[in-house]
C-alpha positions in Angstrom: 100.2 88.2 110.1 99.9 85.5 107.4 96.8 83.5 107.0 95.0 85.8 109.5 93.0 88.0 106.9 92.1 87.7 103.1 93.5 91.2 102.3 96.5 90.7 103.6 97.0 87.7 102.4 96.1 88.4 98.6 98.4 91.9 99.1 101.0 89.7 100.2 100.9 87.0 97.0 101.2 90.3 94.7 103.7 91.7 96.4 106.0 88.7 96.5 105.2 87.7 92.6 106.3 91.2 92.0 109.4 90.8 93.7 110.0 87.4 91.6 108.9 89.4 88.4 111.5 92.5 89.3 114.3 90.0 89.9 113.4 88.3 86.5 112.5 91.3 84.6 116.1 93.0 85.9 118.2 89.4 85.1 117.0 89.9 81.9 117.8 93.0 81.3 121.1 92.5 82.8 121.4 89.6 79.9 120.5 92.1 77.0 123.3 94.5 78.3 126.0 91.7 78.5 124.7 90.9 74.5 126.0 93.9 73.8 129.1 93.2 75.4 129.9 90.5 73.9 129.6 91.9 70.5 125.8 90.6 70.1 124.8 90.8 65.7 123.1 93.8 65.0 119.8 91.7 64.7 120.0 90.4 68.3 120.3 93.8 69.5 117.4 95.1 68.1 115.8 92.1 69.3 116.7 92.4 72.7 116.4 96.8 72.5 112.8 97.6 70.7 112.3 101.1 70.4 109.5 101.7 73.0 109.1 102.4 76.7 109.9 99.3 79.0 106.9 98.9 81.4 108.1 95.5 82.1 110.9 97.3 84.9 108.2 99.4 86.2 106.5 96.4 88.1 109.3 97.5 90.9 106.2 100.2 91.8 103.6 97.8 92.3 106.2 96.8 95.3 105.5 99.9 97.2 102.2 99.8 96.8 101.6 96.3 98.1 104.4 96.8 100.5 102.9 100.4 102.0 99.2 98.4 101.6 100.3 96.0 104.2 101.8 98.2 106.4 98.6 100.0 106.4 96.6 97.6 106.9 98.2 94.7 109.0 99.0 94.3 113.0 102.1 96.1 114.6 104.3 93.4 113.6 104.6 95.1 109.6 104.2 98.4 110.6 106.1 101.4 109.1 108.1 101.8 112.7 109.7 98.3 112.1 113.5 98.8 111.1 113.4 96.5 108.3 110.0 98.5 106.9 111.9 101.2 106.5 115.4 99.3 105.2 112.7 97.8 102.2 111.2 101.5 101.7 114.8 103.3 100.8 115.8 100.6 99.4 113.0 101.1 96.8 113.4 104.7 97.0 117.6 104.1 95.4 116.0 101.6 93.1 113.2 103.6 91.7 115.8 106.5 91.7 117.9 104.3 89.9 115.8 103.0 87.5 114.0 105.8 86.5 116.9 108.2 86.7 119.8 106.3 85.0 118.8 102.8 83.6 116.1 103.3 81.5 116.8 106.5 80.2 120.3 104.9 79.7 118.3 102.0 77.6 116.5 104.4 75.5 119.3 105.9 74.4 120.9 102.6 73.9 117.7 101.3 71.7 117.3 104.6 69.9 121.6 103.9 69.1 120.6 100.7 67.7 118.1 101.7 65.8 120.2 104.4 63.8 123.4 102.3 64.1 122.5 99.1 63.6 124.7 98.4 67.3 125.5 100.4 70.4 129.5 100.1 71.5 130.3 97.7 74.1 131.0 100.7 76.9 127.5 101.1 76.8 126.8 97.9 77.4 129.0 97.8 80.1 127.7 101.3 82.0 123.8 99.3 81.3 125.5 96.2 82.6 126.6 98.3 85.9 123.2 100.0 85.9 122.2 96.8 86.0 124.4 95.3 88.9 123.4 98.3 91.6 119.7 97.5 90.9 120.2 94.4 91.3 122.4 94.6 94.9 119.5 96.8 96.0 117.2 94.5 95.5 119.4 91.6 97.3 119.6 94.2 100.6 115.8 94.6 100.0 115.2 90.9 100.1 117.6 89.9 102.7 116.1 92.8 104.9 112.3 91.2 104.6 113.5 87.6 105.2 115.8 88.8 108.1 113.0 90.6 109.8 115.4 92.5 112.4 
C-alpha cells in the first residue's frame, strides 16, 4: 500500500517516527533507572527525574492512532482482520497498560522520592529498570510482528 496514496503515506511516516521516538524515549528512560542503580549523585538524579508529568512516553498513543488511521483507511492488505494488526493492537494495549498503570506512576513516585530525599534506593531503580525491560520486549514483539507481516 506504500506510495499508492498521500494519506497513507504521510500516516505511515508518523507512525514509524513514533515508533523510533518510543524506542528512544523508553532507552532513555531505561538509562535514568539504571543511574539510580548504580548509585547516580543526588544531582544526576534530579537531573534525570524532574518533578513533572512525562509526556515524552506518551508518544506510544500517537501509535494507535496512526496505526488504526491506516487500517481505516488503506486496502485489505492492513486491515484490522490481518493477524499481525491485531498482534501490533494488544501489544499496545499491555504497553499502554503498562505504562500508564505501573511505569510512570512508578517514576512519579520515584521523582517526588528524589525530590524530598535528595535519592531514591537502588530497588527502585531496579523495579523502574524491570518496568522498563517488559515495555521494552513489547515493543520488540510489536516491531517484529509489523516487519514479519504473517
Amino acid at each position: 500500500m506504500i506510495a499508492q496514496s498521500v494519506p497513507y503515506d504521510l500516516l505511515f511516516v508518523v507512525h514509524v517516527l513514533s515508533a523510533v521516538a518510543v524506542i528512544a524515549v523508553f532507552v532513555v528512560m531505561r538509562v535514568s533507572a539504571m543511574a539510580i542503580v548504580n548509585a547516580a549523585s543526588d544531582d544526576e538524579q534530579r537531573r534525570k527525574f524532574p518533578t513533572r508529568r512525562n509526556w515524552a512516553a506518551r508518544v506510544l498513543h500517537v501509535m494507535l492512532l496512526t496505526g488504526l488511521s491506516m487500517s481505516l483507511i488503506g486496502d485489505r492488505s492492513v486491515s484490522l482482520t490481518r493477524p499481525w494488526v491485531g498482534v501490533g493492537l494488544l501489544c499496545y494495549l499491555a504497553a499502554a497498560g503498562h505504562l500508564e498503570a505501573r511505569t510512570l506512576p512508578l517514576e512519579r513516585t520515584i521523582a517526588e522520592v528524589i525530590a524530598h530525599d535528595g535519592h531514591a534506593s537502588i530497588e527502585r531503580g531496579r523495579q523502574l529498570m524491570r518496568s522498563m525491560d517488559v515495555l521494552l520486549a513489547i515493543i520488540a514483539v510489536a516491531l517484529v510482528a509489523m516487519l514479519w507481516q504473517f
